[in-house]
C-alpha positions as CSV (number, residue, x, y, z in Angstrom):
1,X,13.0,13.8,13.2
2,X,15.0,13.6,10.2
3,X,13.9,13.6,5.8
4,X,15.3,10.6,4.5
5,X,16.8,10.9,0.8
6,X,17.2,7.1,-1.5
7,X,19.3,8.0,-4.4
8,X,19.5,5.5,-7.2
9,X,19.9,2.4,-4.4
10,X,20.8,-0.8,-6.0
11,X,20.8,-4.1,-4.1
12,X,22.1,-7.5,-5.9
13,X,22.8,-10.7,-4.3
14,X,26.1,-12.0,-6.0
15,X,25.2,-11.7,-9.6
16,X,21.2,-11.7,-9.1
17,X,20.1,-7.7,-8.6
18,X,17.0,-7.2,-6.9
19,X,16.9,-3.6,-6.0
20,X,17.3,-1.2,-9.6
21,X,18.0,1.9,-8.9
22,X,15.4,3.4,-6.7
23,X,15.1,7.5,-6.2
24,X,12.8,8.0,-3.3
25,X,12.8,11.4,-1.0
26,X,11.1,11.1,2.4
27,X,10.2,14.3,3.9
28,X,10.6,15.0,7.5
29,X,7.6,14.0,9.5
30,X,5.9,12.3,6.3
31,X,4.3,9.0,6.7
32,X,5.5,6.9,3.8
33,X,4.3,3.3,2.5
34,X,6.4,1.1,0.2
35,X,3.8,-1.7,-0.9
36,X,4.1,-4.4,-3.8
37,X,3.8,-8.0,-4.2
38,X,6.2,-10.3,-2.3
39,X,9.6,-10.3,-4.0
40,X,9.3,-6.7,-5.3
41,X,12.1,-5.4,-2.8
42,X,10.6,-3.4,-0.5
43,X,11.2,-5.5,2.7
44,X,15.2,-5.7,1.1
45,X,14.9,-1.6,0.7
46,X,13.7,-1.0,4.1
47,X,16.7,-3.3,5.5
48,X,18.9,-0.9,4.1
49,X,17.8,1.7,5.2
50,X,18.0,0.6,8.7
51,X,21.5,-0.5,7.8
52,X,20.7,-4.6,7.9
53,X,21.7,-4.8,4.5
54,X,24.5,-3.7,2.7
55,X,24.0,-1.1,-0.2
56,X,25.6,-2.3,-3.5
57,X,25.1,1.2,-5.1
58,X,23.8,4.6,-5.0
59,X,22.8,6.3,-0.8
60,X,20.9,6.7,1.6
61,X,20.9,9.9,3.6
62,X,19.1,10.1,6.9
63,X,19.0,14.2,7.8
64,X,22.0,15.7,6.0
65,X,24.1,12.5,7.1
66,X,24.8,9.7,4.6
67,X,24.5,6.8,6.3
68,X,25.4,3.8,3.9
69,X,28.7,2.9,5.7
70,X,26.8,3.8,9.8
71,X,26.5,0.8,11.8
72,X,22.3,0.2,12.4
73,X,23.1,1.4,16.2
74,X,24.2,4.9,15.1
75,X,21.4,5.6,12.5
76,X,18.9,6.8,14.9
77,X,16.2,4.8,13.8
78,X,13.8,2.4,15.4
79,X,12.3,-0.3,13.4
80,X,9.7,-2.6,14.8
81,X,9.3,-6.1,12.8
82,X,6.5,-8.2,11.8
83,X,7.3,-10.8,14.9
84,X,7.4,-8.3,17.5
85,X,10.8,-9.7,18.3
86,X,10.0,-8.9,22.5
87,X,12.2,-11.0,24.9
88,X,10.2,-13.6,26.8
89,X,12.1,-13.7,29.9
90,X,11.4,-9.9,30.3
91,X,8.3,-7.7,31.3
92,X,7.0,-5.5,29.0
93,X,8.3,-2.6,31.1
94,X,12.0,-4.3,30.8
95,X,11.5,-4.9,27.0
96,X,10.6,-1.3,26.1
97,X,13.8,0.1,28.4
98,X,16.0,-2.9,27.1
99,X,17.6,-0.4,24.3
100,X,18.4,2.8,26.7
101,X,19.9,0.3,29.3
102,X,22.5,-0.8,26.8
103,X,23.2,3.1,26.2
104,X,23.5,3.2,29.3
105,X,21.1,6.1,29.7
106,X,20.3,7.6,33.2
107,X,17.4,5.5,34.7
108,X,14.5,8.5,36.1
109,X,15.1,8.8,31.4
110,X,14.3,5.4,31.5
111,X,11.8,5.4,33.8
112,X,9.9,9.2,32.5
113,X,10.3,7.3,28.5
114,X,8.6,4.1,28.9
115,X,5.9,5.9,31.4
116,X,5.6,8.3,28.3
117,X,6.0,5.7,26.1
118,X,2.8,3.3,27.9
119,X,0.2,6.2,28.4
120,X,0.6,6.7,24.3
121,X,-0.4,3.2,23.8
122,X,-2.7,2.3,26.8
123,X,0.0,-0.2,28.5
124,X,0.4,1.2,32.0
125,X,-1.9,-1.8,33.3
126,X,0.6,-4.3,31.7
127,X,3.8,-3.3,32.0
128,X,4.5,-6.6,35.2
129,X,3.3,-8.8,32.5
130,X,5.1,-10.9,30.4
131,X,4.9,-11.6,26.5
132,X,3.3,-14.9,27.3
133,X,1.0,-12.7,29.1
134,X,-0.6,-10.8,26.1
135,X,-2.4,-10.9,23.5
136,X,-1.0,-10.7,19.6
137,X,-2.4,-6.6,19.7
138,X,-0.6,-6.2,23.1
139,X,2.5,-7.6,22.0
140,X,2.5,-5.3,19.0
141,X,2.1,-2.4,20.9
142,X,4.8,-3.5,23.4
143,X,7.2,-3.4,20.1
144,X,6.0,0.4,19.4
145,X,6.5,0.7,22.3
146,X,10.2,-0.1,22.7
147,X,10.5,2.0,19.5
148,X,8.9,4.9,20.7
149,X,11.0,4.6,23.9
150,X,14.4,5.7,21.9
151,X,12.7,8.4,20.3
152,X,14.5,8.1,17.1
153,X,14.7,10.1,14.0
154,X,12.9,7.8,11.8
155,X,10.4,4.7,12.7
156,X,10.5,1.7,10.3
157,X,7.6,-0.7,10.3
158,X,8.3,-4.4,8.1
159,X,4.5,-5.9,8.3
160,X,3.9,-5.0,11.5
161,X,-0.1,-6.4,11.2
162,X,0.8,-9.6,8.6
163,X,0.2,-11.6,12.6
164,X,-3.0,-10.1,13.5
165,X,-6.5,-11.1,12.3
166,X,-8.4,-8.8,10.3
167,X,-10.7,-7.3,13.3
168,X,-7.2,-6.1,15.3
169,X,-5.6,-5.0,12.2
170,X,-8.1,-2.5,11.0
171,X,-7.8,-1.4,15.1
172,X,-3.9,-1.5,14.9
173,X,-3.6,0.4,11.4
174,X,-5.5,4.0,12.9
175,X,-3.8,3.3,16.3
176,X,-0.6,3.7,14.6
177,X,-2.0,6.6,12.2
178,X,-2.7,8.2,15.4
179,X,0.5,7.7,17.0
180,X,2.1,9.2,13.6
181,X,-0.2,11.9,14.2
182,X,0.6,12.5,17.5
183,X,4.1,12.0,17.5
184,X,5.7,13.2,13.8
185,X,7.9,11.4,13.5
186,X,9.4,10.3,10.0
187,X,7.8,7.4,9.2
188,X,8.8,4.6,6.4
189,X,6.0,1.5,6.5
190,X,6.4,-1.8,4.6
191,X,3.3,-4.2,3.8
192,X,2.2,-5.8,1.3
193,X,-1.2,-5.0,1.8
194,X,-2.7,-2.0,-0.8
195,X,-5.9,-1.4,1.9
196,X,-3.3,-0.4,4.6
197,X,-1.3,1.7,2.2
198,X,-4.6,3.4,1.0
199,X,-5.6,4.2,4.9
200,X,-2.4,4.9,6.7
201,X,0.3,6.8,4.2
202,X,1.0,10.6,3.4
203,X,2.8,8.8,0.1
204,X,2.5,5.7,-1.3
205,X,5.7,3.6,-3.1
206,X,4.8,1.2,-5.3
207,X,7.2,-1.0,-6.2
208,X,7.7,-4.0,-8.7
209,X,10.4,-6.5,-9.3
210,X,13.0,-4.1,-7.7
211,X,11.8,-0.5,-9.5
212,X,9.4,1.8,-8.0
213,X,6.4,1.9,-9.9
214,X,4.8,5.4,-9.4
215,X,4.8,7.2,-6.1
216,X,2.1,9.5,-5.1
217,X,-1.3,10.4,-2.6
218,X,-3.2,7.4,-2.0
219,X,-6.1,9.2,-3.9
220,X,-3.8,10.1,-6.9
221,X,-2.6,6.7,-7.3
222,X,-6.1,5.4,-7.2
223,X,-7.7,8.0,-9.8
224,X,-4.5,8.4,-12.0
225,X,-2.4,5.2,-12.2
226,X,0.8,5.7,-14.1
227,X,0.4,2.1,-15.8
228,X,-1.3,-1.0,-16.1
229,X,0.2,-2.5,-12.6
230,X,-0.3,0.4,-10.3
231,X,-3.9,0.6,-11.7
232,X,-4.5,-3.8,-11.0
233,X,-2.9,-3.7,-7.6
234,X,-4.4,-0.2,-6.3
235,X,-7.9,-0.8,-5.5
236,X,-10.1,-3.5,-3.9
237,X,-12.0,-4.9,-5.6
238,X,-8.9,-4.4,-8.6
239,X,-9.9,-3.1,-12.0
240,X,-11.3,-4.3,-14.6
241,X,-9.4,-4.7,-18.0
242,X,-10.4,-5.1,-21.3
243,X,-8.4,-5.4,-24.5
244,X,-9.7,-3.8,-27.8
245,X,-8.9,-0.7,-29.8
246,X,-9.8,2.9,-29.9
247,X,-12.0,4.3,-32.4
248,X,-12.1,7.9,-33.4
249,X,-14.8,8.8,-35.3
250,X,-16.2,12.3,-33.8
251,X,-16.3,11.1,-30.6
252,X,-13.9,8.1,-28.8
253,X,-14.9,4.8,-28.9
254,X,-13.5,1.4,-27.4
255,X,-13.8,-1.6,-29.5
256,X,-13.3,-4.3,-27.8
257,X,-13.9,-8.4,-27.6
258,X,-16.7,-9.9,-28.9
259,X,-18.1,-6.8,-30.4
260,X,-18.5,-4.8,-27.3
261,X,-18.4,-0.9,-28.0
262,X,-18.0,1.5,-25.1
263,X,-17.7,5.2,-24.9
264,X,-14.9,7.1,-24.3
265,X,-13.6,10.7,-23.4
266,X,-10.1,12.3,-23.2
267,X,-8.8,9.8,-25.9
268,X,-5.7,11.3,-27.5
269,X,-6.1,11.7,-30.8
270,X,-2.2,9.7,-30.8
271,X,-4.5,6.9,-29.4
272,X,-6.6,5.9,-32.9
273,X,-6.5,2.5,-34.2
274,X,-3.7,1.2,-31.5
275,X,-4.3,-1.9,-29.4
276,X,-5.0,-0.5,-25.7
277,X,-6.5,-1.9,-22.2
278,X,-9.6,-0.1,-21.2
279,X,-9.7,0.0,-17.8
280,X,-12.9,0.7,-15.1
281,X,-12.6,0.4,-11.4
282,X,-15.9,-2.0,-10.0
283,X,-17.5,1.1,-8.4
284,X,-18.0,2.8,-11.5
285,X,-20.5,0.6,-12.9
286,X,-23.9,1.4,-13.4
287,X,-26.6,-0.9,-14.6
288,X,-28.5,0.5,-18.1
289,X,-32.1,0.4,-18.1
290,X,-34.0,-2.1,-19.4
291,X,-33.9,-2.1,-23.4
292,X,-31.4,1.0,-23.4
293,X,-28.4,0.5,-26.1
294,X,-26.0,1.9,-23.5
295,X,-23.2,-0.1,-22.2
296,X,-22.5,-3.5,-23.1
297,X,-24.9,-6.8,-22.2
298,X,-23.0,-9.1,-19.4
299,X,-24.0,-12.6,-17.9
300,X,-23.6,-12.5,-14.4
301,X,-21.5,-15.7,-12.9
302,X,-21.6,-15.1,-9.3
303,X,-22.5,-12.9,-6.7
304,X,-21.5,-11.6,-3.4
305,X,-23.2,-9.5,-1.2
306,X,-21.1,-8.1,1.7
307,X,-23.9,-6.2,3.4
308,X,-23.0,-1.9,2.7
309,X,-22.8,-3.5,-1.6
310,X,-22.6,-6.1,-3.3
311,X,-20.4,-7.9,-5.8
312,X,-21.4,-8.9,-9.0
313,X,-18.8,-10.8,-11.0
314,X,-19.9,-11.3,-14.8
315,X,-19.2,-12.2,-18.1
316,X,-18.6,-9.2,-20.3
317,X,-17.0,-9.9,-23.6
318,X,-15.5,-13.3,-23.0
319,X,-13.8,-11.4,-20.2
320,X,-14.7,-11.9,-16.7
321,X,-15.3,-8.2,-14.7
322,X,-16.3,-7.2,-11.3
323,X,-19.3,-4.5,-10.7
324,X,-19.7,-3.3,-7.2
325,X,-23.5,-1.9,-6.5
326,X,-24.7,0.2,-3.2
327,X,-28.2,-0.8,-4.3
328,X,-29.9,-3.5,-3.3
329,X,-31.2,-5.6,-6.4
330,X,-32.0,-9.2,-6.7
331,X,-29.7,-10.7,-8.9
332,X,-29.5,-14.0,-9.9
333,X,-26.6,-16.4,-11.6
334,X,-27.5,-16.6,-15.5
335,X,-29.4,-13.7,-15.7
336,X,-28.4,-10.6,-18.5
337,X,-27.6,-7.1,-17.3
338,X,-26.3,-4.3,-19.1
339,X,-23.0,-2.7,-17.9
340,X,-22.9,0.6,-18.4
341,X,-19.5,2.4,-17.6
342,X,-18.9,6.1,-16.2
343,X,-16.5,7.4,-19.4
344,X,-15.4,10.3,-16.6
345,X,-13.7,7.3,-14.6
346,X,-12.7,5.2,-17.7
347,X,-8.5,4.5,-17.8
348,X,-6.8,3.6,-20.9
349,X,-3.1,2.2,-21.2
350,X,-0.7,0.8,-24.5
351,X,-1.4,-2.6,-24.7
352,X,2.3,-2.7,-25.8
353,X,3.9,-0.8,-23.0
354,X,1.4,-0.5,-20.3
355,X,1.7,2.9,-19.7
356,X,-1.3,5.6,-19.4
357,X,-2.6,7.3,-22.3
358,X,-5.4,9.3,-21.4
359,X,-5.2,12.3,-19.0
């Protein structure tokens, strides 16, 4: 097991950069998740730290050892890729000892690995069986598998679950939590899915058009986003944003569209009369009772219950927003409810800059 250190990595393709300076320390053992929206550069990041692409500036150290100039071979890593990449003509016993044959490793190592290897991932019934023999699940742990085999110093997952439908991914994701936990090993996981992120890392990376975002504990990111992207991409259902301005008169107060007032606390004072997003994650909604002034009136547009909640998606202000209620109530399109937000959980950024004002 090895830390892995990214200091001030830049990637560009001819004239076109895509990677700007990223500063990202890994430490040994950690389980750590780059996520963004396609074309952020994570996928492109992870490459080069596996040595698939070439670094245009800053380094990568794996343990104490710079590595930018290392063939991929001599990194000690394992990467397993969105495809599974297993050979067909092989069984899955053959495929996860294909890398220590090449190194021409003893073969009772071999043969004591992938046993070790298959008892982790419950695949001793399957290793006669060919890839055309499994399902998508099997195949993917026939790929950890093969990984697991070289014991390297750090594992590198590109999508490994983008294949898989949503029943086997949620069963895939806490089998490889569990293997992380079992096994320790460094860990660097790319997807561009925020629920895996949320569930599976130590740290979470959040990139954007080639910068890194914020990085921080799933639950920090999600209470405390550093800026108006982190807060829209962490979180499903995302938050809910409202333009306006901030009122201080005694206490805080949002102004925003269409006359809709709603309170505030921990406003900076620096915060007074400036254009800002208010910002309220779905959850913390509550509905206002009947003839109370709190909150602000919404029409509700549509609504989806998914059994534990339900959705409601409404009109507030000229602005559509998303209210997520445990309670059962019998909503119906068209109808008026008042939205009446939790101040402890309200966020509010610069409208100019995006960045978070209140603490």
């Amino acid at each position: 097991m090895a830390s892995v250190a990214i200091r001030d990595v830049r990637k560009a393709f001819g004239t076109t950069a895509v990677i700007h300076g990223v500063d990202i320390s890994i430490l040994d053992g950690e389980f750590v998740v780059l996520v963004g929206p396609s074309g952020c550069g994570k996928s492109t990041l992870l490459r080069m730290i596996a040595g698939l692409e070439n670094i245009t500036g800053g380094e990568i150290a794996i343990g104490d050892r710079v590595v930018n100039n290392v063939p991929p071979k001599e990194r000690d890593i394992a990467m397993v890729f969105q495809n599974y990449a297993l050979y067909p003509h092989m069984t899955v016993a053959d495929n996860m000892a294909f890398s220590m044959k090449l190194r021409g490793a003893p073969q009772a190592e071999i043969d004591t690995r992938v046993k070790r290897a298959a008892e982790i991932l419950g695949l001793n019934a399957l290793l006669d069986r060919f890839p055309r023999q499994l399902s998508g699940g099997q195949r993917q742990r026939v790929a950890m598998g093969r990984a697991i085999v070289r014991d390297p110093q750090v594992f590198l997952f590109d999508e490994p679950l983008s294949n898989l439908d949503a029943k086997l991914r949620v069963q895939m994701r806490t089998e490889i939590k569990e293997l992380h936990q079992r096994l320790k090993t460094t860990t660097v996981y790319v997807t561009h899915d925020q629920i895996e992120a949320m569930t599976m890392a130590d740290k979470i990376v959040v990139m954007h058009d080639g910068i890194v975002e914020q990085i921080g504990a799933p639950l920090d990111l999600y209470d405390k986003p550093a800026n108006v992207f982190v807060a829209g991409f962490i979180g499903s259902p995302a938050m809910n944003f409202l333009k306006g301005k901030v009122r201080m008169n005694g206490t805080g107060m949002f102004e925003g569209p269409q006359g809709v007032k709603l309170p505030l606390v921990n406003a900076p004072d620096s915060a007074n009369g400036i254009d800002v997003i208010y910002g309220i994650r779905p959850e913390h909604f509550t509905l206002a009772e009947d003839g109370s002034s709190d909150g602000a009136e919404a029409e509700i547009i549509v609504i989806e219950p998914t059994g534990s909640e339900t959705q409601v998606f409404a009109n507030l202000g000229g602005e559509e927003v998303v209210a997520v209620f445990r309670e059962r109530h019998q909503f119906q399109p068209g109808e008026k409810i008042r939205l009446r937000p939790d101040p402890q959980y309200v966020h509010l950024f610069d409208a100019s800059t995006g960045k978070r004002l209140n603490s």
